[in-house]
N, C-alpha and C positions, 0 to 999 in steps of 0.2 A: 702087183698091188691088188689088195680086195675089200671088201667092204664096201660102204655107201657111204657116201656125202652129196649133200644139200646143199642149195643154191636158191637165190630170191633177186631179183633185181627190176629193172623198172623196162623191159622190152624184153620179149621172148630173144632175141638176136644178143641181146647183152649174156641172159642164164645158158643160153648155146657155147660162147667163147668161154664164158668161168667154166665149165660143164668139158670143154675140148683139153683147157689145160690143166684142169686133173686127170682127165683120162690119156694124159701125158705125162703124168705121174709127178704136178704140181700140187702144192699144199695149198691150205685155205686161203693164205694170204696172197701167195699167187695166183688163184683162179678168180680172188679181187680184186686183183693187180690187170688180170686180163680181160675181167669186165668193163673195169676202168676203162680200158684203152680199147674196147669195142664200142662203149657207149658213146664216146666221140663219134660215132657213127651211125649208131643204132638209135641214140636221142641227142641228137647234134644243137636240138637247142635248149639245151638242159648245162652239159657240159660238155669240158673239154679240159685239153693239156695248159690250156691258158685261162685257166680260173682256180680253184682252191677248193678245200676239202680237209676231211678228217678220216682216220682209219685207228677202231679200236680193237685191241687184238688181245687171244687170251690164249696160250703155248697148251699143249697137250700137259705139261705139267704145273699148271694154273696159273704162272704169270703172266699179268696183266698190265698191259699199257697202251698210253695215246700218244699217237702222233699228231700234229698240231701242223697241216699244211695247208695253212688258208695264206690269203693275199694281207701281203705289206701296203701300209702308204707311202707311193712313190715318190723320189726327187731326191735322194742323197749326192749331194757334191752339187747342188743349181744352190745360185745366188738367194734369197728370202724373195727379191721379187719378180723369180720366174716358177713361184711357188702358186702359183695364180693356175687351176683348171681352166683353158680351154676346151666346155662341152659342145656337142651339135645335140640342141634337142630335138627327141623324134616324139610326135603321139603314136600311140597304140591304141588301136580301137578296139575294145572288148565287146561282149553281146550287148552290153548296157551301161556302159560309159567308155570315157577318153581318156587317157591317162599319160603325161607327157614321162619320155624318159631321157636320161643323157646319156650319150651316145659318144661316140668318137675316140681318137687317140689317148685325148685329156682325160676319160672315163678311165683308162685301163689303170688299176692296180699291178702290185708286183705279185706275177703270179706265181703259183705253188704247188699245181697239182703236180708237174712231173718231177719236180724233185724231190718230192713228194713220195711219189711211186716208185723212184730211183732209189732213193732213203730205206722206202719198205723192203723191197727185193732184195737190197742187201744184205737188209740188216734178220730179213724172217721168210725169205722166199728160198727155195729148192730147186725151181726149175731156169735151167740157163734164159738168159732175156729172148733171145730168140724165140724160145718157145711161148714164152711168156704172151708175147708179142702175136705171135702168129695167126692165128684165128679173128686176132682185130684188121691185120693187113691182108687176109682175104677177103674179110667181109667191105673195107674199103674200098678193093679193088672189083669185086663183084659187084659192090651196092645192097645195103641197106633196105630190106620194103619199109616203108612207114606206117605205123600203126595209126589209128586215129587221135590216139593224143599228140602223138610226136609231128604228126601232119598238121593238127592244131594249133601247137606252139608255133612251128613255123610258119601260119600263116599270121599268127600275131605280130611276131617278128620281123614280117615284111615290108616297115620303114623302115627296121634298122639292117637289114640287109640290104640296101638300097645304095648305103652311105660312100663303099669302094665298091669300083668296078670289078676286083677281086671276088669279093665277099658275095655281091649282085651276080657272078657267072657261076659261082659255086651251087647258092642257093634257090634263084632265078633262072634259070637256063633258057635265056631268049625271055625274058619278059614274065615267062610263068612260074606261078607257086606250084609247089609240090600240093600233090593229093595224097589220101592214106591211099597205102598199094603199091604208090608209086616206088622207083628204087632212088635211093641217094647215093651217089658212089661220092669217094674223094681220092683220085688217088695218088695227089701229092701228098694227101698222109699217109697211103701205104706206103711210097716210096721213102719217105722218111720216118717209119717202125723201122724199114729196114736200116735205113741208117744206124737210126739207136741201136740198134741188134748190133749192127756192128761198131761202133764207139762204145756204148756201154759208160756214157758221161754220167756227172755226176750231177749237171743243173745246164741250165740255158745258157751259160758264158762260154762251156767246152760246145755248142753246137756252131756252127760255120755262119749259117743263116739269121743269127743273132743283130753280126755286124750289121746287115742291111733290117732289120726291123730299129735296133737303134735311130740310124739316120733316119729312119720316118719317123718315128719319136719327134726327133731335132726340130725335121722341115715340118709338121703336121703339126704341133701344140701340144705331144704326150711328153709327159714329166717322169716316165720308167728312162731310168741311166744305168750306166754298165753297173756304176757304184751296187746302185739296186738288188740288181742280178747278182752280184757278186757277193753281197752280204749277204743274201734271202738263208735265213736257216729254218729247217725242220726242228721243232721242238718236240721233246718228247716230257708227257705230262704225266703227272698221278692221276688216274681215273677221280671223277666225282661219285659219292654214293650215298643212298636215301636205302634205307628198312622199312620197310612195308607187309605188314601180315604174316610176317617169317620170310619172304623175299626179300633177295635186294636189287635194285636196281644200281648198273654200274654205267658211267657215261661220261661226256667230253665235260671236262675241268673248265673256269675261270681260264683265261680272258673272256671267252666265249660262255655264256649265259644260259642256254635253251638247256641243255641239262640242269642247270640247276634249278632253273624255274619250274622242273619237273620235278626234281626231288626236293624241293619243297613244299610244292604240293602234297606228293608223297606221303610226306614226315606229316602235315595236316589233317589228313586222311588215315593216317593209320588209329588213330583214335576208334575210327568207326567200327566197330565190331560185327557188323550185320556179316551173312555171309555170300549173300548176291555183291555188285560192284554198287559202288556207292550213286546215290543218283544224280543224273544230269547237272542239276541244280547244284548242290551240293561239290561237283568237281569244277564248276564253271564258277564256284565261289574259291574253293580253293585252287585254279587258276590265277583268280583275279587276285587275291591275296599274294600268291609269287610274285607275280608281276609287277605288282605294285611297290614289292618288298625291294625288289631287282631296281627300278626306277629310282630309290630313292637312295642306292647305294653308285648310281650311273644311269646315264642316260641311256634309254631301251634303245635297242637295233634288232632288226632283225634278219635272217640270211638271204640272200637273194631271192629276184623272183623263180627262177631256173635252177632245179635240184634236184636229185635223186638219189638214192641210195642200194646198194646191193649185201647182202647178208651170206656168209657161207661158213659149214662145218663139213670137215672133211672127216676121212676115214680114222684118222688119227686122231682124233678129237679137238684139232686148232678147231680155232671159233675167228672170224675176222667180219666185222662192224663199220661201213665206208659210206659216209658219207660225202657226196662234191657238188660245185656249183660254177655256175659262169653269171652269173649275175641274169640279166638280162642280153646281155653278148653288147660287143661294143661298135661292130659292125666292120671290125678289123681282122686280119690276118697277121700272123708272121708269114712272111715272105718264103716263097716257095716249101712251106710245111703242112699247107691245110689245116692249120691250128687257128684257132678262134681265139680271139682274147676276150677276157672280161670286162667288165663297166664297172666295178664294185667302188671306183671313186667318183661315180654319177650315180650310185643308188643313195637317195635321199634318207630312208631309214637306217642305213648301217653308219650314218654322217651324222646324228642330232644334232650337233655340235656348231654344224655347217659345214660346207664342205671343204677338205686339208685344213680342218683344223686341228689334227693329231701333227706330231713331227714325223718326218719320214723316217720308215723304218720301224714305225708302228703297226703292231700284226691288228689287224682290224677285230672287231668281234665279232659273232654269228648267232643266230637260233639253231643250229645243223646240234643234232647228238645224237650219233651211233652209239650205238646201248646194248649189254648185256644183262638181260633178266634170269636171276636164277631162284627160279622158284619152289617152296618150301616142301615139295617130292622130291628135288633134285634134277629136276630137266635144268637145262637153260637153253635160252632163246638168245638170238641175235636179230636186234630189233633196228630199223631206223627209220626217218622220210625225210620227203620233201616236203616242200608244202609252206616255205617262207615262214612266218608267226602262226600260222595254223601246226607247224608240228609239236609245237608244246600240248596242246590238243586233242593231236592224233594219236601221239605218243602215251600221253596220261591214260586216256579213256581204253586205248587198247591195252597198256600194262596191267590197269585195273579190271578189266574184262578176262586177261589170263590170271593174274591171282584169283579169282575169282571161279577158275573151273572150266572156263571155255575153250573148246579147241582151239587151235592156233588160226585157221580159216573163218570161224566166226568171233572169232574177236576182232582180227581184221577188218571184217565185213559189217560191223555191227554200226547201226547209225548212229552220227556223231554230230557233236554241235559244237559249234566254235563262236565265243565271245571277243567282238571284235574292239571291245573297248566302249562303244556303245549301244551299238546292239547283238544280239544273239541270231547267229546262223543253222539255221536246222539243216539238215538234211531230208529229203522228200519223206523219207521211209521213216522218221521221228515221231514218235506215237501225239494226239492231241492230248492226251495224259498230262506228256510230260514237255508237252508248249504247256501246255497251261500252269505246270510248275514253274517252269519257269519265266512266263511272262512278268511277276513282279520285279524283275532287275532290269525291264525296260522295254526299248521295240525287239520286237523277233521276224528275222526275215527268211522265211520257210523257202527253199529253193523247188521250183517244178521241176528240176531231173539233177540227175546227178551231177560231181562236177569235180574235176581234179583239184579244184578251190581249195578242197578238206583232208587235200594231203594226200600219201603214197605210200604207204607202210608196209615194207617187203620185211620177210621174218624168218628164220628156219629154227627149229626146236628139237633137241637131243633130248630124249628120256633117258631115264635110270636104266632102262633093259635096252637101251643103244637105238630104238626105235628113231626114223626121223621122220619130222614135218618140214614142208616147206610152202609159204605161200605169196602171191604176190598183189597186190593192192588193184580191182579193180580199177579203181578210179581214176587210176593212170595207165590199166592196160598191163600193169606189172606183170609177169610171168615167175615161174619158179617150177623148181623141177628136184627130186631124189632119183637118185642114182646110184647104180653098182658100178663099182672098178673092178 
C-alpha cells in the first residue's frame, strides 16, 4: 500500500492505534473503528464500548452515509411500574461549582457503541477484526499514559468511580486518582478484544458475559433487559445538509439535532456576503436562532458530558466522521470485560421531558455531528467534537473560519465564544473588540485560561492536488498526525 492518510482524534494514543491499523493495510473506517476501541483506554472517561455514538462515512466513490449508534431507552418486556429509574446521585466538583449527576445501574441506557463498531466493520471495514482490534489490546495491556485532560476528567469523576468496588479498583488503585503521566492499563479489556477477535458477534446478546451483567441489572435497580439488547438496531441514515458560500456541510440527520442546529445556522448566514467569517455576534445570533427554531419543534437535549471524536482519510480517499460518548459514566462495569457503561438515562438534558419519559426502545437524541465539509476548491474536511451543547459552536465558528480561507490549524485554534442561553463565554484570547460587540445580548463571562468547556475539534483535509491536513484540538490535548503507507 502507498500513499498517505490522515488521522485526528482526541489523545495522541488513540491517532497511534487508527495510524497502526492502516499501516496494516486497514481502510479509514477501520483505523476509526480502531481508535474507537483504543480510546476506551487512551480517554477512558470520555468513552467506551458501553455508551453510544455516530460514524459518517463517505466511500472513495462518493457515497455517503450515517450510522445512528447511540443508546436506547431501556426496559423492554418490565411491567409499566418497574419502569421507575432507580439513580445514586453523585456531585462533581468542578473549579467553581457542584454539580449533582445520576449515577448507577438505573442511569445506564441501552448501549450502542459496539454494535455499532460491529455494524461498521462489516458492513465498510477491510481489515480482519483482529487486526482491527489490536493496537487497542496492547495499549490496554501495557497502559495508557494520561494526558492532562484525560487525567482531568478522571479526577472529576471521582465520586462516580467510587460507586462499585469494580469500577473503584480499576480507576482508584488503593484509594488514588490517576495523575497526567501516569499509566492506566485495563486488562480485562484486552482480554476481552481478544475475545471479540475471536467470536466476531454481532451485539452484546452473543457475548457470554452479558448473562451476569443482566442479573446485576435485576438485583441492582437497572432497567437494561435481554429484550433490550436483543432489539438494539443500528440505523442507517440520509446525511443532513446546509449550503454555505458554495460549500456544503454534510452531517448526522434527525432524531438527533446538533447537525441541524448547525445547518441552520448555516442557511442564515449564507446571506452574508463579506468575505472574512461572519462576526462573533452575528453567528451567536444565528446560533440562537437554530436553537430556538429546534426548541420549538422538541424539547432541546443535548449530548453528554463525556465526548470525543476522531476524523480519518486514507490513501484511497474513504473519509470516516465518529463521533462517541459515555455520558458521564455510570460507575458501573460489565462483568469481567472492563467495559464502562453509560448514565445517558441520569443525564438531565438529553431527558426534558423528565426522566423515562420516552417508551423503551426510543433511540435517545444527541448534539454529537460528525461532519463532512466540502468546500468550494474541492478539498473536503472531516470535521467533529465534543464538547456537550458547546459543539454546535465549535462546529459553526470553525466551518465558518475554513469557508472563509483559513488553514485547517487555525481555524481550529481560532477563539471561540459560546452562548449559553443566557450569557456569552469568551474565550481568554477573544479580542475586547469583539466582547464589546457582543456585550448587548447580555452578561459575558471571559474565561482566565483555557478550557476544554469550548469543545475538541479534530479535523483532517484532502485538497484537490491530494495534499493532506490534519489537526487535533488543543483544548482537549487532541493529537493528529499524516502519514505515508
Amino acid at each position: 500500500m502507498g500513499g498517505q492518510a490522515a488521522v485526528a482524534a482526541g489523545d495522541q494514543q488513540t491517532v497511534e492505534a487508527a495510524v497502526a491499523v492502516l499501516r496494516a493495510g486497514g481502510n479509514a473506517v477501520d483505523a476509526a473503528l480502531g481508535a474507537g476501541f483504543a480510546a476506551a483506554v487512551a480517554e477512558p472517561g470520555l468513552t467506551s464500548l458501553g455508551g453510544g455514538g455516530f460514524l459518517l462515512t463517505r466511500s472513495p466513490t462518493g457515497k455517503t452515509e450515517l450510522l445512528d449508534f447511540f443508546v436506547d431507552v431501556p426496559g423492554r418486556g418490565l411491567p409499566p411500574g418497574e419502569l421507575t429509574p432507580h439513580f445514586t446521585p453523585v456531585t462533581v466538583v468542578f473549579s467553581d461549582a457542584e454539580q449533582v449527576f445520576h449515577a448507577g445501574f438505573g442511569s445506564v441506557a441501552v448501549p450502542g457503541v459496539l454494535s455499532g463498531y460491529l455494524a461498521a466493520h462489516r458492513k465498510l471495514g477491510r481489515l480482519p477484526l483482529a487486526g482491527v482490534v489490536a493496537p487497542a489490546t496492547d495499549l490496554a495491556r501495557q497502559g495508557a499514559v494520561l494526558s492532562p485532560t484525560q487525567a482531568e476528567v478522571l479526577q472529576l469523576l471521582r465520586s462516580i468511580h467510587t460507586l462499585t468496588p469494580e469500577v473503584a479498583h480499576l480507576f482508584l488503585p488503593g484509594g488514588t486518582s490517576r495523575n497526567a503521566g501516569d499509566r492506566f492499563a485495563n486488562p480485562e479489556y484486552a482480554d476481552f478484544l481478544d475475545q471479540l477477535a475471536g467470536l466476531d458477534p454481532a451485539s452484546w446478546v452473543q457475548i457470554p458475559q452479558t448473562r451476569d451483567l443482566l442479573s446485576q441489572m435485576q438485583a441492582r435497580g437497572g432497567l437494561l433487559t435481554h429484550d433490550d439488547l436483543a432489539s438494539y438496531r443500528v440505523q442507517i441514515r440520509e446525511p443532513h445538509h446546509a449550503d454555505y458560500r458554495g460549500a456544503r456541510l454534510t452531517t448526522n440527520p434527525p432524531p438527533s439535532f446538533g447537525g441541524s442546529i448547525v445547518c441552520a445556522a448555516l442557511r442564515e448566514l449564507d446571506g452574508d456576503q463579506r468575505d472574512s467569517a461572519p462576526p462573533p455576534r452575528t453567528l451567536v445570533e444565528a446560533l440562537h436562532h437554530a436553537t430556538e427554531d429546534q426548541k420549538a419543534q422538541r424539547a432541546a437535549a443535548s449530548s453528554a458530558k463525556g465526548t470525543t471524536h476522531v476524523s480519518v482519510i486514507d490513501a484511497d480517499g474513504m473519509v470516516a466522521s465518529m463521533t462517541t460518548s459515555n455520558g458521564s459514566c455510570s460507575g458501573t462495569l460489565v462483568p469481567g470485560t472492563g467495559v464502562q457503561l453509560n448514565n445517558m438515562m441520569g443525564e438531565a438534558d438529553l431527558h426534558p421531558d423528565g426522566f423515562h419519559d420516552a417508551e423503551p426502545g426510543t433511540r435517545v437524541a444527541s448534539m454529537m455531528a460528525p461532519s463532512l465539509l466540502d468546500l468550494a476548491d474541492g478539498s473536503v474536511v472531516a470535521i467533529g467534537s465534543g464538547g456537550s451543547e458547546r459543539i454546535r459552536s465549535a462546529l459553526l465558528q470553525t466551518v465558518t473560519h475554513l469557508v472563509a480561507g483559513l488553514p485547517l490549524a487555525e481555524a481550529v485554534a481560532a477563539p471561540r465564544v459560546h452562548f449559553d442561553g443566557t450569557t456569552s463565554q469568551l474565550e481568554p484570547d477573544v479580542s475586547a473588540a469583539v466582547a464589546a460587540e457582543i456585550a448587548p445580548l447580555g452578561p459575558i463571562n471571559r474565561w482566565s485560561r483555557g478550557s476544554m468547556y469550548f469543545g475538541g475539534v479534530n479535523a483532517v483535509r484532502r485538497h484537490p492536488d491530494g495534499r493532506l491536513e490534519a489537526t487535533g484540538d488543543a483544548r482537549r490535548n487532541g493529537s493528529a498526525a499524516v502519514v505515508d503507507l
